[in-house]
PAVEXTI-658807 format. One record per residue: residue in three letters; x, y, z of N, C-alpha, C, CB in turn. Coordinates in steps of 0.05 Angstrom, whole numbers, padded with zeros to 5 digits, always signed. Glycine has a CB too. Example, Ala and Ser with C-alpha at 12.3 -4.5 7.8 and 13.67 -1.06 7.14 Angstrom:
2
ALA+00264-00114+00156+00246-00090+00156+00264-00066+00156+00226-00089+00181
SER+00257-00045+00142+00273-00021+00143+00258+00001+00157+00282-00012+00114
END
This chain:
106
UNK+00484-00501-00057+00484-00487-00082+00471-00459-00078+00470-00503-00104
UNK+00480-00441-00095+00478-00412-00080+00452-00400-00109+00520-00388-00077
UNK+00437-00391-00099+00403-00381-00106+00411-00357-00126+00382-00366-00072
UNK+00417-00357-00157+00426-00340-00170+00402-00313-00168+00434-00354-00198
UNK+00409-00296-00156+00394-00272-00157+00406-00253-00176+00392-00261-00130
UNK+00391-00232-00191+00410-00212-00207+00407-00185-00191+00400-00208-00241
UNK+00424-00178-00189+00426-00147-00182+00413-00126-00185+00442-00138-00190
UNK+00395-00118-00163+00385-00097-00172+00382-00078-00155+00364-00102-00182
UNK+00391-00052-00172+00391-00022-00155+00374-00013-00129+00381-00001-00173
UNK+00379-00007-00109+00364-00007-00086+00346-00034-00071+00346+00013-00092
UNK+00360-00050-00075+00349-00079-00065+00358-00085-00046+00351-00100-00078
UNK+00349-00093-00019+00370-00113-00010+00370-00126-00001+00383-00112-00001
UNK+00390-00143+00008+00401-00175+00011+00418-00177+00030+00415-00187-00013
UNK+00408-00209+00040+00428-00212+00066+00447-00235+00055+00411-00223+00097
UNK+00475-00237+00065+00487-00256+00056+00482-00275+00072+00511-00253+00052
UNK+00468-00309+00067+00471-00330+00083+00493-00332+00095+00468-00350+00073
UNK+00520-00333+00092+00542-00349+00101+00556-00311+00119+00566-00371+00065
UNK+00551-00296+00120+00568-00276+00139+00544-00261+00154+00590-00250+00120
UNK+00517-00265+00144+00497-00254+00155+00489-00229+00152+00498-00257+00175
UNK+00507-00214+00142+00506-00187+00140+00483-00172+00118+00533-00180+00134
UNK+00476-00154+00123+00458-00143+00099+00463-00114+00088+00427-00144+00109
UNK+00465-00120+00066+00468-00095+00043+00441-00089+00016+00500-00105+00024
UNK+00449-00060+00010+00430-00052-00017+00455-00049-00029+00406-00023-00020
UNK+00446-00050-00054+00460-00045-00081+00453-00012-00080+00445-00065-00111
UNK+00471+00001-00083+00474+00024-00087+00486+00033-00122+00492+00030-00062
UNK+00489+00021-00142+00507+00022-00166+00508+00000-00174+00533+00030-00163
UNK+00507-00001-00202+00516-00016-00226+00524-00008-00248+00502-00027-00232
UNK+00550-00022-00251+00562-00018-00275+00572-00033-00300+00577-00011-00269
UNK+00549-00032-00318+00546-00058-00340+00570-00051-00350+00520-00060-00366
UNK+00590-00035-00366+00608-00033-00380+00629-00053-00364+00615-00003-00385
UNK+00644-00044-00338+00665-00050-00317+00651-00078-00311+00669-00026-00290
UNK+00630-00083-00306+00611-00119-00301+00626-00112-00264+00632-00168-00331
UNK+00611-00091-00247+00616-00090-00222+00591-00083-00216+00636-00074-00212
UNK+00592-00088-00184+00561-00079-00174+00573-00070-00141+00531-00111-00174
UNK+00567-00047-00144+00571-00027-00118+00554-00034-00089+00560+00003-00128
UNK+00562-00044-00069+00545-00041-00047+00544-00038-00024+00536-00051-00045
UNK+00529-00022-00011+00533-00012+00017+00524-00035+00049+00513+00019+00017
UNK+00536-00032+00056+00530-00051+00078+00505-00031+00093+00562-00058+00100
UNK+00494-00048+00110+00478-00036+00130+00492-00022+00158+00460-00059+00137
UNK+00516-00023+00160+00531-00023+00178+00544+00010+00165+00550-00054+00180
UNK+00546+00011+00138+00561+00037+00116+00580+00034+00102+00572+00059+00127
UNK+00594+00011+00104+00614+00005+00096+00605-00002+00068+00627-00013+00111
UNK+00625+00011+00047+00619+00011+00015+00637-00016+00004+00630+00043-00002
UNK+00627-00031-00019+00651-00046-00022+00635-00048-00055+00659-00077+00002
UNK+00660-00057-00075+00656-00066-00100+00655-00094-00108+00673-00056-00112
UNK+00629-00111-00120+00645-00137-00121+00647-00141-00157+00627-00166-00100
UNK+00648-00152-00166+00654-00165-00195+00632-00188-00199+00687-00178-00196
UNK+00616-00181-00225+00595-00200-00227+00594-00224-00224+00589-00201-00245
UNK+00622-00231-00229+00622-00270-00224+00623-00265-00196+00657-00295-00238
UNK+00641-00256-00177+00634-00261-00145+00607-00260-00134+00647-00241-00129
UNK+00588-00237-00145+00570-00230-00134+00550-00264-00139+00561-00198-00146
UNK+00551-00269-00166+00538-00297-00173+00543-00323-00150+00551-00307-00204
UNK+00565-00317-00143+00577-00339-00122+00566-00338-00100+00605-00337-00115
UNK+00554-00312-00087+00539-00307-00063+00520-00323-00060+00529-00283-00062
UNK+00516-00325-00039+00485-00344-00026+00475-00325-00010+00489-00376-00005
UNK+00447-00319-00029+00446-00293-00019+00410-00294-00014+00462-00266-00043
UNK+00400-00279-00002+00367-00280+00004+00358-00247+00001+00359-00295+00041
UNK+00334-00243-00016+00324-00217-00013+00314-00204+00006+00310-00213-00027
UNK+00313-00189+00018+00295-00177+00039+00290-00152+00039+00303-00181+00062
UNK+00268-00152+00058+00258-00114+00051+00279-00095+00074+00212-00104+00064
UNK+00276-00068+00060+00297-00055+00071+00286-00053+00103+00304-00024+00055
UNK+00307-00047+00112+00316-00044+00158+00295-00020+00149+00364-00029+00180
UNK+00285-00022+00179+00262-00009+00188+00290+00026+00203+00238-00039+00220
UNK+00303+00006+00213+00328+00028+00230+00349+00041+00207+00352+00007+00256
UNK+00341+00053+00208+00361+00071+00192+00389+00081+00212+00342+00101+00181
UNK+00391+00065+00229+00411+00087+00249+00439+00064+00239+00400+00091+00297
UNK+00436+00043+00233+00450+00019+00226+00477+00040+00217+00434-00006+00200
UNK+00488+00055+00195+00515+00069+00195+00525+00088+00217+00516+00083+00173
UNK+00503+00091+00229+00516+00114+00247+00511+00100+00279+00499+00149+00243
UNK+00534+00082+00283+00541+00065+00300+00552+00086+00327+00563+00045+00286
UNK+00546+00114+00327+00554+00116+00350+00537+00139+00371+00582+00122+00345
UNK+00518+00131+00353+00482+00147+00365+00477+00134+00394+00447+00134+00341
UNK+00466+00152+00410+00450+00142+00434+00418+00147+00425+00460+00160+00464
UNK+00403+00133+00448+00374+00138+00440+00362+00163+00442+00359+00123+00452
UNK+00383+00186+00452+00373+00208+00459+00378+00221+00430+00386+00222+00484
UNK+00388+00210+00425+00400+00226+00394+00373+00221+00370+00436+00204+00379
UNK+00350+00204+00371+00336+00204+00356+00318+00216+00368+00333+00185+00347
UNK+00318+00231+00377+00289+00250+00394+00271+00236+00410+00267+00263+00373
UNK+00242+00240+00408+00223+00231+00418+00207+00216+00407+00214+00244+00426
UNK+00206+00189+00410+00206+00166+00389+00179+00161+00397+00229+00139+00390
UNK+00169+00169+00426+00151+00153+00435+00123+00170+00422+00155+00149+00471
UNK+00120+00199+00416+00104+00214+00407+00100+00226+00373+00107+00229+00424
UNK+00086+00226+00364+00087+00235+00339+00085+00259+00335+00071+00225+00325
UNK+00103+00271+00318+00108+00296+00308+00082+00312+00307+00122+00292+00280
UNK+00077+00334+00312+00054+00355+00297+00059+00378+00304+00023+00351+00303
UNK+00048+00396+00282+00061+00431+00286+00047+00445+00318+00047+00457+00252
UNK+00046+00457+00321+00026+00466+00344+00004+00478+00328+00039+00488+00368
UNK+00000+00486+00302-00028+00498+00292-00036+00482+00267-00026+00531+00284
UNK-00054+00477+00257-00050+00463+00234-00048+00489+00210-00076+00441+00230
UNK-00051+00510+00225-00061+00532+00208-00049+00541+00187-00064+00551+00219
UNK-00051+00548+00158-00033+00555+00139-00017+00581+00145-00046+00556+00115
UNK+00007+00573+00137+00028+00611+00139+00011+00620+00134+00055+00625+00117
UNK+00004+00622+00105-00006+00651+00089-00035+00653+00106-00012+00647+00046
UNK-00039+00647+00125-00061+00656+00137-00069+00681+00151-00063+00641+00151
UNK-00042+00680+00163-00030+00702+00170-00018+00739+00153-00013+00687+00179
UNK-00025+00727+00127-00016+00757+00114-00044+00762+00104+00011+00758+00087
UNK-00050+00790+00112-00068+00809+00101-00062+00821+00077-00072+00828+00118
UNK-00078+00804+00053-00069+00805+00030-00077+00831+00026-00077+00785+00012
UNK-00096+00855+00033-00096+00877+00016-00082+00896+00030-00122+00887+00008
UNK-00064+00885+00059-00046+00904+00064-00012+00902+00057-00049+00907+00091
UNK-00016+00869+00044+00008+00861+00030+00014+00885-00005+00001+00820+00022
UNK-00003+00896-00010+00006+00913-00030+00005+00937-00040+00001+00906-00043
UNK+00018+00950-00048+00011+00974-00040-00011+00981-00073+00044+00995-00033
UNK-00032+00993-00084-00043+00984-00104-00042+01022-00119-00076+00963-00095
UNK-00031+01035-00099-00017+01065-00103-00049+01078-00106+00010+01071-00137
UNK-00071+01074-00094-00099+01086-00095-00097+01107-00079-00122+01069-00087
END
């Protein structure tokens, strides 16, 4: 018997029986459809009674975001192994000499 979950916007769920995992991307109370994207990218529409039929489990969203774009190498996500930082922490405007930024016509 399948675990009635309700639909909700940016959630997502794995199907028990195909394994696959999607968010809800859309809902549409008028039409009774619910829009959702696979983890993979693939979009599909299902109809409230199907979606009820699912056996379905919640889970927190993929850590990998690369899941639609199936045709990345690891070079393609940069340098994973080091964390980002500017080379100065220093602010832009640090750099402008505010009383030569205007002319004050003296």
């Amino acid at each position: 018997m399948a675990i009635e979950l309700n639909p909700i916007v940016r959630a997502w769920y794995r199907d028990r029986e195909t394994e696959r995992v999607f968010e809800i991307v859309a809902l549409d109370e008028d039409d009774k459809t619910i829009e959702i994207q696979y983890f993979e990218g693939e979009i599909e529409e299902l109809e409230f009674d199907t979606w009820y039929d699912l056996n379905l489990d919640t889970i927190a969203a993929p850590e990998d975001w690369s899941g639609p774009y199936d045709d990345l190498v690891p070079d393609d996500f940069g340098d994973t192994e080091e964390p980002t930082h500017p080379e100065t922490w220093a602010s832009p405007l640090d750099d402008i000499d505010s009383d030569a930024a205007f002319d004050y016509g003296d």
